[in-house]
C-alpha positions in Angstrom: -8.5 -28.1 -208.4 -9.0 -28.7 -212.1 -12.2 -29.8 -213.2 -11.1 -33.6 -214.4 -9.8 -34.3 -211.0 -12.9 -32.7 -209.0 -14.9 -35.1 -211.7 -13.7 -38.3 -210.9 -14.3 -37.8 -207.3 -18.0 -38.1 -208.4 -18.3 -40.7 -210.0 -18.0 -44.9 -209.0 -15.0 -45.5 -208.2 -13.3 -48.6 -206.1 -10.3 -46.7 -205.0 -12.4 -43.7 -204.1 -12.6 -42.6 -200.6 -14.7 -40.6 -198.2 -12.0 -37.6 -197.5 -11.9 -37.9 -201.8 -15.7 -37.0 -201.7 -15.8 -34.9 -198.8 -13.0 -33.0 -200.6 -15.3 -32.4 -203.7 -18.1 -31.4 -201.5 -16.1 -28.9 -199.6 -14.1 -27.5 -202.7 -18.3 -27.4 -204.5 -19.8 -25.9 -201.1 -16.8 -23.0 -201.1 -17.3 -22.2 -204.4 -21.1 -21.5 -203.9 -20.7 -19.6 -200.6 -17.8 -17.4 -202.8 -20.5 -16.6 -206.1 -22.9 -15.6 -203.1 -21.8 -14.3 -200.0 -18.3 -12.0 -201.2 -21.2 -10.0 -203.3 -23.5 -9.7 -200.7 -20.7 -9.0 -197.9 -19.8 -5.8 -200.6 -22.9 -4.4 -201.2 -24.1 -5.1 -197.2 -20.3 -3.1 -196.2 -21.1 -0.5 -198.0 -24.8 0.4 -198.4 -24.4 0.2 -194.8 -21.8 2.8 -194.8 -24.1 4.9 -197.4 -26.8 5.3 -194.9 -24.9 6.0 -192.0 -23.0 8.9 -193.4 -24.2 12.2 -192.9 -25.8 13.7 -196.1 -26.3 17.4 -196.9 -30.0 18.3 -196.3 -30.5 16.0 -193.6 -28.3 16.0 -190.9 -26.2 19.0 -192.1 -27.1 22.2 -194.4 -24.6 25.1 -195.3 -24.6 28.9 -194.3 -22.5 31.6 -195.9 -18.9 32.4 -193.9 -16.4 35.1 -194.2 -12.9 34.0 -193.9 -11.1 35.8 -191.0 -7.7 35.4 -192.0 -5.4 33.9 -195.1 -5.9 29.9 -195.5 -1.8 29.2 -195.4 0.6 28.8 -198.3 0.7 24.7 -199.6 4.2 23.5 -201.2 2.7 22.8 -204.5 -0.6 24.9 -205.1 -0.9 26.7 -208.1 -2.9 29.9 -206.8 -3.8 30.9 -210.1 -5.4 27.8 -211.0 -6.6 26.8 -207.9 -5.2 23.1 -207.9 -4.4 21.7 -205.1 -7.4 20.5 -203.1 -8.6 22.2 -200.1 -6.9 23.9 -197.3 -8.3 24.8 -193.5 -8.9 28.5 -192.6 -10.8 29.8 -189.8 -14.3 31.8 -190.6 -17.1 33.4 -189.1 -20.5 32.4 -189.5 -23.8 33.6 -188.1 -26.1 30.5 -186.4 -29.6 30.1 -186.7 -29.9 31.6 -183.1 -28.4 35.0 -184.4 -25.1 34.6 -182.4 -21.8 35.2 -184.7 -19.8 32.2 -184.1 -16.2 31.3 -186.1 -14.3 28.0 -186.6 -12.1 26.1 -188.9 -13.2 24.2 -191.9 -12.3 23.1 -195.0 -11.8 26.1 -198.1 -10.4 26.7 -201.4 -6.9 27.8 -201.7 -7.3 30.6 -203.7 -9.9 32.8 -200.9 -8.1 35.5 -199.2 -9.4 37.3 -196.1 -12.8 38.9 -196.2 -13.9 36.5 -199.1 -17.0 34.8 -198.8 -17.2 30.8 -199.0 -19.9 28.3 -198.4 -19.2 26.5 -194.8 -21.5 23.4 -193.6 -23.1 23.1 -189.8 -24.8 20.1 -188.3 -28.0 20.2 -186.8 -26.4 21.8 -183.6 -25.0 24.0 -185.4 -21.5 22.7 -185.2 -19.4 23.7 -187.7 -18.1 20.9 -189.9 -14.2 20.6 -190.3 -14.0 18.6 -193.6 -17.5 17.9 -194.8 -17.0 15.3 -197.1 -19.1 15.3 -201.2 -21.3 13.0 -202.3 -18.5 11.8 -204.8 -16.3 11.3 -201.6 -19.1 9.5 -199.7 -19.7 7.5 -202.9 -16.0 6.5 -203.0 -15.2 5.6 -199.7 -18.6 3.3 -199.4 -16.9 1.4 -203.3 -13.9 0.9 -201.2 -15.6 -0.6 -198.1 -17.7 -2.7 -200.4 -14.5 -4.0 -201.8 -12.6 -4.7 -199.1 -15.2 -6.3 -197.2 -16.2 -8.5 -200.5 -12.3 -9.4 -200.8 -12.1 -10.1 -197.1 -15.1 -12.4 -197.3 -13.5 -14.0 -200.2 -10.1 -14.3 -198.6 -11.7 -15.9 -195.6 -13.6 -18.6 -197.1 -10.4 -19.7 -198.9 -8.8 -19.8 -196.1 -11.5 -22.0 -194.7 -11.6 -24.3 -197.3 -7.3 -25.1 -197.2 -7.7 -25.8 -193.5 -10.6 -27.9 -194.6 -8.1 -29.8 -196.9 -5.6 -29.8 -194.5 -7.7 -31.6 -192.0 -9.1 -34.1 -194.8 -5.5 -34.7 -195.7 -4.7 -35.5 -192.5 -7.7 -37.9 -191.8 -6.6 -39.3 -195.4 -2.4 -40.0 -193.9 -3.7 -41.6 -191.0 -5.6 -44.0 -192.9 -2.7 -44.6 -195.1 -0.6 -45.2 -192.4 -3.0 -47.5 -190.7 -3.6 -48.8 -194.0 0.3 -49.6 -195.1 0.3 -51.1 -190.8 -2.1 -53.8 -191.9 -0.6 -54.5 -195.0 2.7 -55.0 -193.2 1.8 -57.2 -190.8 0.5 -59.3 -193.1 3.2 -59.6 -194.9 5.8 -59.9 -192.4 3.3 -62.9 -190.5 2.6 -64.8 -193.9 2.6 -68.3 -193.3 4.7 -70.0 -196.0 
């Protein structure tokens, strides 16, 4: 709604009506709730996410594993450079308790049998499959932020059109009741 039609809704006006003014208020009230409430959905979404995932340190820690066997070939990898992400290979770790335990996780491609690489356990010494990095952990709780501020956003729009579509129905009626009365005057005009 441009700004020189949202004034005049304001101001005295003898053809002015209440939906007019209850329009302004609505399209003033969403625009509040939308500086205010997408920001704060965001940062809630995902500082809420933030604490709930698991950090290194505190719910998990790392040991030291030997892989038991090749991590498979990946359509793609460049072994020399080691690009390509991670793959999953099985290894053997021992626990705290002294037992030797293996189990799949997440390595580099370039380890070959008998190498050793850093694995992660939980506090029950259950071994992590894909333990994700702080960069990942920092990532994924941007993207909740932002889809739960543009999902905020997107709702309150969507409020305020059905809003307008139930002023501007309100507003017809009246016209029609309106253009009723002025017809029967009309049409009953003594001459």
């Amino acid at each position: 709604m441009p700004l020189k039609t949202m004034r005049w809704r304001w101001r005295d006006n003898p053809l002015k009506r209440g939906t007019d003014v209850a329009e302004s208020w609505l399209f003033l009230a969403t625009a509040v709730l939308i500086a205010v409430a997408t920001p704060a959905a965001g940062v809630a979404a995902a500082s809420t996410l933030d604490t709930s995932s698991p950090r290194p340190g505190h719910e998990w820690h790392s040991v030291s594993a030997v892989l038991t066997g090749d991590p498979p070939a990946r359509i793609g990898v460049d072994p020399a450079s080691a690009t390509g992400g991670r793959v999953h290979a099985t290894v053997r770790w021992t626990a705290e308790d002294g037992t030797v335990r293996t189990g799949e996780t997440a390595v580099a491609p370039d380890l070959r049998t008998g190498d050793r690489t850093t694995a992660w356990v939980d506090r029950h010494g259950t071994l992590l499959r894909d333990p994700s990095t702080p960069e990942d952990a920092v990532a994924e709780s941007i993207a909740v932020g932002i889809v739960a501020a543009s999902g905020t956003g997107l709702l309150l729009i969507g409020a305020n059109k059905a809003g307008i579509i139930l002023l501007n129905r309100r507003r017809y009626a009246q016209w029609e009741k309106d253009w009723a009365e002025s017809d029967f005057r009309w049409r009953h005009r003594q001459p």
